[in-house]
C-alpha positions as CSV (number, residue, x, y, z in Angstrom):
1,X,159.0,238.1,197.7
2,X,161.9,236.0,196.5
3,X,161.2,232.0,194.9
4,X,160.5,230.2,197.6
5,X,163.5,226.7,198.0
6,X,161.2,224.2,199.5
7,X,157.3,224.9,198.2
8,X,156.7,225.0,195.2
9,X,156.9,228.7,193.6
10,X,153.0,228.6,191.5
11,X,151.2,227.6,194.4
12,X,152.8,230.2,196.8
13,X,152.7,232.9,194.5
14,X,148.7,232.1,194.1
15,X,148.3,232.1,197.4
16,X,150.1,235.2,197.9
17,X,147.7,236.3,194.9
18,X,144.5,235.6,196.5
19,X,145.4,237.1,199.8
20,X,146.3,240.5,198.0
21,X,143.2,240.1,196.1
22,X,140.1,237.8,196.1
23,X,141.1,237.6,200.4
24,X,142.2,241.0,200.6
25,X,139.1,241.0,203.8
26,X,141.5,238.7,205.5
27,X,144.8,240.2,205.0
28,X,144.6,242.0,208.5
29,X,144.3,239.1,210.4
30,X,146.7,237.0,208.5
31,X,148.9,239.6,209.1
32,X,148.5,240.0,212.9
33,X,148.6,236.4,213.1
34,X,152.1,235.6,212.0
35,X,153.5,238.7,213.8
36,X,152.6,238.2,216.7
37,X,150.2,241.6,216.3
38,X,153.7,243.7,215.5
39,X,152.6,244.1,212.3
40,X,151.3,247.5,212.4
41,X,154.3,248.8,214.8
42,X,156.1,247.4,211.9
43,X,154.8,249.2,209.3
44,X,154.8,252.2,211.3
45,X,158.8,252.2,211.8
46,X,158.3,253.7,208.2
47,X,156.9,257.1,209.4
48,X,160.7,257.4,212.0
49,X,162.2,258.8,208.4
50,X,159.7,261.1,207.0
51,X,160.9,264.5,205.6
52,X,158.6,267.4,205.5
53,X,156.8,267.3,202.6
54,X,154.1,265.0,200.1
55,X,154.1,261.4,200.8
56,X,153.7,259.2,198.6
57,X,152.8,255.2,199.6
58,X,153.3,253.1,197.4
59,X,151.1,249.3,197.6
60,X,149.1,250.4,200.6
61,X,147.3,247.3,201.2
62,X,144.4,247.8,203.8
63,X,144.9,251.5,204.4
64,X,146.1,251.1,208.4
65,X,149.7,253.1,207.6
66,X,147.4,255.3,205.6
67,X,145.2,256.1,208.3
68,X,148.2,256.4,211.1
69,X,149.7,259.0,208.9
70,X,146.8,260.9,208.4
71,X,146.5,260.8,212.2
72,X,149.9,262.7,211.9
73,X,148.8,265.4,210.4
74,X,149.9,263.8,207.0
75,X,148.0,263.9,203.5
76,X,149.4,261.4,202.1
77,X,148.6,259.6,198.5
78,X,147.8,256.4,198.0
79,X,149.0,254.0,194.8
80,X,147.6,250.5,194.6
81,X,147.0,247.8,192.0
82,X,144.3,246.2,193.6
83,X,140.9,247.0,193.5
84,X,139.9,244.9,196.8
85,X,142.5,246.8,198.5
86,X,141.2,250.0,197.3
87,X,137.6,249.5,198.1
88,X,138.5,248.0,202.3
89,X,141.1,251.3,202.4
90,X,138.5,253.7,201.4
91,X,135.9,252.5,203.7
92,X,138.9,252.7,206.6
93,X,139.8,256.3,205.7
94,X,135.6,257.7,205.6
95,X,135.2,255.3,208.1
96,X,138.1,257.6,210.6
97,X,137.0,261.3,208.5
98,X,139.4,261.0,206.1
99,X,139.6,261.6,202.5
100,X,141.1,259.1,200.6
101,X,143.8,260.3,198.1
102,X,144.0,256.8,196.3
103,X,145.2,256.0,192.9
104,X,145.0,252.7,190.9
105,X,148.4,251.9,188.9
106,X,151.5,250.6,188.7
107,X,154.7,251.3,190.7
108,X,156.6,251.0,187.1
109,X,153.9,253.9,185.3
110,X,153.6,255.9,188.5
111,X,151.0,258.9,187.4
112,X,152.4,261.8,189.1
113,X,154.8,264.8,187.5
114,X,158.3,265.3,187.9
115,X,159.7,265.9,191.5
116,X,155.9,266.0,193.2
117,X,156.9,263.8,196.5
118,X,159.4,264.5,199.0
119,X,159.0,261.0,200.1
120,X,157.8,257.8,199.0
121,X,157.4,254.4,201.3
122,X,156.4,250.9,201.2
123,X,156.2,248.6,203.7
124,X,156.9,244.4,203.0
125,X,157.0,245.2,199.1
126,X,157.2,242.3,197.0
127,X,159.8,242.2,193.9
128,X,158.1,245.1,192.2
129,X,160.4,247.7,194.4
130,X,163.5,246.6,193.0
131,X,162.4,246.7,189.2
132,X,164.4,249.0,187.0
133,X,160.9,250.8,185.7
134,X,160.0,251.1,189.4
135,X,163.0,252.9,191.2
136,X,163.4,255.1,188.3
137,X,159.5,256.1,188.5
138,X,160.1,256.8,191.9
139,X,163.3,258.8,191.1
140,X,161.3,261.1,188.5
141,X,158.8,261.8,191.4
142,X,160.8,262.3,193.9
143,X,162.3,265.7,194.5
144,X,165.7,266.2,195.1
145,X,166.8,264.8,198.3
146,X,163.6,263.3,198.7
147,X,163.7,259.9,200.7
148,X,162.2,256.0,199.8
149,X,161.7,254.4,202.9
150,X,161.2,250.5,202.2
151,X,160.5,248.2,205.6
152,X,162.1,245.0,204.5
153,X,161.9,242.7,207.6
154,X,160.0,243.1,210.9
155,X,161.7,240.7,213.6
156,X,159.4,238.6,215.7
157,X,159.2,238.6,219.5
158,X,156.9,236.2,220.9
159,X,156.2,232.9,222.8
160,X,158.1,229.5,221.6
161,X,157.9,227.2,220.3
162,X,155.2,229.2,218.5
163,X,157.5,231.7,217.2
164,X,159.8,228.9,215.7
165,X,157.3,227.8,213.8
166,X,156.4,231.0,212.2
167,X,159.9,231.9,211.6
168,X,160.0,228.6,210.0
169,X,157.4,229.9,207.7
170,X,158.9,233.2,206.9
171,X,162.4,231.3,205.8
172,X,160.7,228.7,203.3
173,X,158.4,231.5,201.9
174,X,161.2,233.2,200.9
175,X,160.2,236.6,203.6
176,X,163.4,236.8,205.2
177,X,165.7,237.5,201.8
178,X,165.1,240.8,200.1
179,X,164.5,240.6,196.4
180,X,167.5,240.6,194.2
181,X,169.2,241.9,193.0
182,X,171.4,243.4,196.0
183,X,169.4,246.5,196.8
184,X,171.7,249.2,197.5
185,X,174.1,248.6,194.5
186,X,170.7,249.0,192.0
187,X,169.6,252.0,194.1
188,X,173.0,253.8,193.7
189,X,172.5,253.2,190.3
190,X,169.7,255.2,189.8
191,X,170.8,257.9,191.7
192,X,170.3,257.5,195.3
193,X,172.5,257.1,198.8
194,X,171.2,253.9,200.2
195,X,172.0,252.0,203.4
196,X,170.4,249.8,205.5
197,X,168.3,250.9,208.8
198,X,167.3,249.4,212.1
199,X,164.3,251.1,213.7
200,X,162.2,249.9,217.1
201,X,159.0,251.2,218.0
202,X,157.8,249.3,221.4
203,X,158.4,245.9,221.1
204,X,158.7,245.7,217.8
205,X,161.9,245.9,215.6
206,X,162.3,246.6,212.2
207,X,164.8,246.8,208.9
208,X,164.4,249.0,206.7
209,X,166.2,250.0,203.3
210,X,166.2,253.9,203.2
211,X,167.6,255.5,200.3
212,X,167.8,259.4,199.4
213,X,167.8,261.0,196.0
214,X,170.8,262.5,194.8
């Protein structure tokens, strides 16, 4: 999530913090809140560019993409920094018959050998995703012409003047610019064709940065 222009940075990225962690139990309804309840078709725009093989999600949050994949007929693994949302995603996954696959670490140090995902995703990522440790992490893992699937923006549909005020939100909070630097410039540069993607699933609409490994 880009520096906010009009609140001050400290206190949103505290906030941002303690939802992630400490409030982690709220995140799901904060979440449905200021979508409107697309959040989860969102998220799940993700899944649209898939390739057969591991999957690899990367900040899971609450598990719910988790789940929905699983649902698939996916195993996928799990990587997370935070122990809150580690503890709610396992209960969600034994909760639905599912074993978790979770793993505590960084997106920079990611713990897996060489070429072991065909695909890696994350969905409303903060600046992490763009870091130079990260996306060449994720290019060791990845196999060649594996795919990272990053949804960037979901697009609100609701009532106004509800939704204005939300939006309103979104702009001074910095969620509707992508981190810099310019995403598909650094993603060519560590070897991967990258464009940007439109995806709809329902009512909801989504954009999404997908990039494949050269």
């Amino acid at each position: 999530m880009s520096t906010p222009r009009h609140l001050p940075a400290r206190f949103l990225k505290i906030a941002f913090h303690l939802l992630y962690y400490q409030l982690a139990w709220t995140y799901d309804v904060v979440a449905w809140l200021v979508s409107f309840g697309q959040w989860t078709a969102w998220r799940r725009t993700a899944t649209l560019f898939l390739q057969e093989g591991p999957v690899l999600e990367l900040a899971y949050g609450t598990g719910g993409l988790m789940a929905d994949m699983a649902a698939g007929g996916l195993a996928p693994v799990g990587l997370d920094l935070s122990p809150y949302m580690a503890r709610i995603t396992q209960r969600r996954l034994v909760r639905q018959g599912i074993i978790p696959r979770l793993v505590h670490g960084q997106a920079q140090h990611l713990p897996f050998p060489d070429a072991s995902f065909a695909n890696v995703i994350s969905t409303f990522p903060t600046e992490f995703i763009l870091d130079p440790q990260t996306l060449g992490s994720i290019a060791r893992i990845l196999q060649p012409g594996g795919c990272l699937v990053v949804v960037a923006i979901g697009y609100l549909k609701g009532p106004e003047p509800l939704r204005g005020l939300v939006e309103w939100l979104y702009q001074i909070t910095g969620q509707r610019e992508f981190p810099k630097p310019k995403p598909l410039a650094r993603l060519e540069a560590f070897g991967f064709n990258a464009q940007w993607q439109y995806a709809t699933l329902g009512n909801a609409t989504a954009r999404l940065l997908v990039a494949t490994r050269r």
